[in-house]
Structure formats: structure tokens, C-alpha cells
N, C-alpha and C positions, 0 to 999 in steps of 0.2 A: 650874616656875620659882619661885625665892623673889627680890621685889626690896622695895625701900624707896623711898620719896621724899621730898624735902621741899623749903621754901624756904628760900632764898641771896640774900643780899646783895654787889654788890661789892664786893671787897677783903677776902671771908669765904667764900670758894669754898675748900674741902678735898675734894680726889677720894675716894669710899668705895673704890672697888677700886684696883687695881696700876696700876703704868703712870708713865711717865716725864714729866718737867716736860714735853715736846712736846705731851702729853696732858692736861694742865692747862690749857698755852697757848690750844689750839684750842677746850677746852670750857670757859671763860673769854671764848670769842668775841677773843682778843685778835690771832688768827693764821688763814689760812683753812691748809687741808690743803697747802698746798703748805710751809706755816710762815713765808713770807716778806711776803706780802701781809697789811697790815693790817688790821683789822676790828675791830668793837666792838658790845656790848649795848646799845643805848639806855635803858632804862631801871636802875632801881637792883635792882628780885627778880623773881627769877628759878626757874625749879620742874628741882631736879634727881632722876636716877631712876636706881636701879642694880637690875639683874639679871642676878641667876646661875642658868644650866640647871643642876638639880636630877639631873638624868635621866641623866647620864652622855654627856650633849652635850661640858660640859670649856669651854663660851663665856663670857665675861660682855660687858655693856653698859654703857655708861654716857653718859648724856645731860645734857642742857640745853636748854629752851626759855626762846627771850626773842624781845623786837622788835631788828630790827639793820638801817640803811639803809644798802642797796645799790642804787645807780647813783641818787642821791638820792632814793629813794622808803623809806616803811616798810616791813618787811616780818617777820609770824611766821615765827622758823626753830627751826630741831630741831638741835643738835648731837651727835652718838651716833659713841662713839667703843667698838668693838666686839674682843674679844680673846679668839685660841681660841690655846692655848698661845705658840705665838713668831708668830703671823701676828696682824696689829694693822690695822684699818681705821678710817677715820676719814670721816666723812660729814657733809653739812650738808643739812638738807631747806629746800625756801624754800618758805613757803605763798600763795598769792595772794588776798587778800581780794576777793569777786566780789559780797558785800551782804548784807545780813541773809539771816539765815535761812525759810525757808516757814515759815509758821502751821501747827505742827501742832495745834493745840489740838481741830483737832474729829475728828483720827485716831482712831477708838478701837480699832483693832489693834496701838497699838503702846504702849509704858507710860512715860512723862517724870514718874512719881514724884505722888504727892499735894499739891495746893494747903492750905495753910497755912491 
């Protein structure tokens, strides 16, 4: 796979791959997959990610992560909106925040990078 990312601002969102305004809409948070129901980012940036199979797969990807409330609560989602010649899928992942994370600090089978 070769992809890029970076951050986006709204009102500064340009899709890297193909794909038709429907495909902006939804990964701009402005539409859910059905294109009719509204929806929105809550915040102002946003981390977007594009990947293309290298391999002779013939797919690309293209996402966005941000916060967006659904049924009034926050919530992290993933928008990936995926394209393998004329067939085009469009997804939203919702993530559940359930609390900080475990203390790994005293694991030492596993590697969280060096202290400064």
C-alpha cells in the first residue's frame, strides 16, 4: 500500500483520490451514507488518510477522523469511503469511549517508545 495523511480544516477539505461530490459530502461529515440525513464534525481539524493497493488489488481508501454527536452524546468516528473500480462503499466507524487507558508503564514486553 502507498497512502499519505494529514490535517484539514473545515471549509479546507479537497478529496486526494477520485470520487464524486456524494463522496466529499459524506467524508466532510456533512451527509450519513444514506446522503440524506444530516450530520456534522464537531470540531474545527480533522486527520485525513488516503490509500492505494500497490499490489494489483486496483482499491483506494479514503478517510476522516473527527468527533461528531450522535443521539446527543460525543462520539470518535472514522469516515472511509473505499473504491475498487465502479463499486464504491461508504462507511462510518463510531467509537465508544469506555476511560482511560491501563498503565502500561511497568510492561516491559512491550515498547511505548522512550521517555524524554
Amino acid at each position: 500500500m502507498k497512502g499519505k495523511s494529514r490535517l484539514w480544516k473545515i471549509n479546507h477539505f479537497e478529496m486526494e483520490g477520485p470520487g464524486p461530490e456524494e463522496d466529499a459530502v459524506f467524508l466532510r461529515a456533512e451527509k450519513l451514507q444514506d446522503g440524506t440525513t444530516d450530520s456534522r464534525f464537531l470540531d474545527d481539524q480533522h486527520v485525513q488518510s488516503w490509500v492505494l493497493s500497490v499490489d494489483g488489488g486496483g482499491w483506494t481508501a479514503e478517510q476522516n477522523w473527527g468527533f461528531e454527536e450522535i443521539n446527543g452524546a460525543r462520539y470518535y468516528t472514522r469516515r472511509v469511503v473505499v473504491r475498487k473500480q465502479d463499486e464504491v462503499q461508504r462507511v462510518r466507524l463510531v467509537y465508544d469511549y469506555i476511560g482511560p487507558a491501563e498503565d502500561k508503564s511497568e510492561d516491559e514486553d512491550l515498547a511505548y517508545g522512550e521517555e524524554a
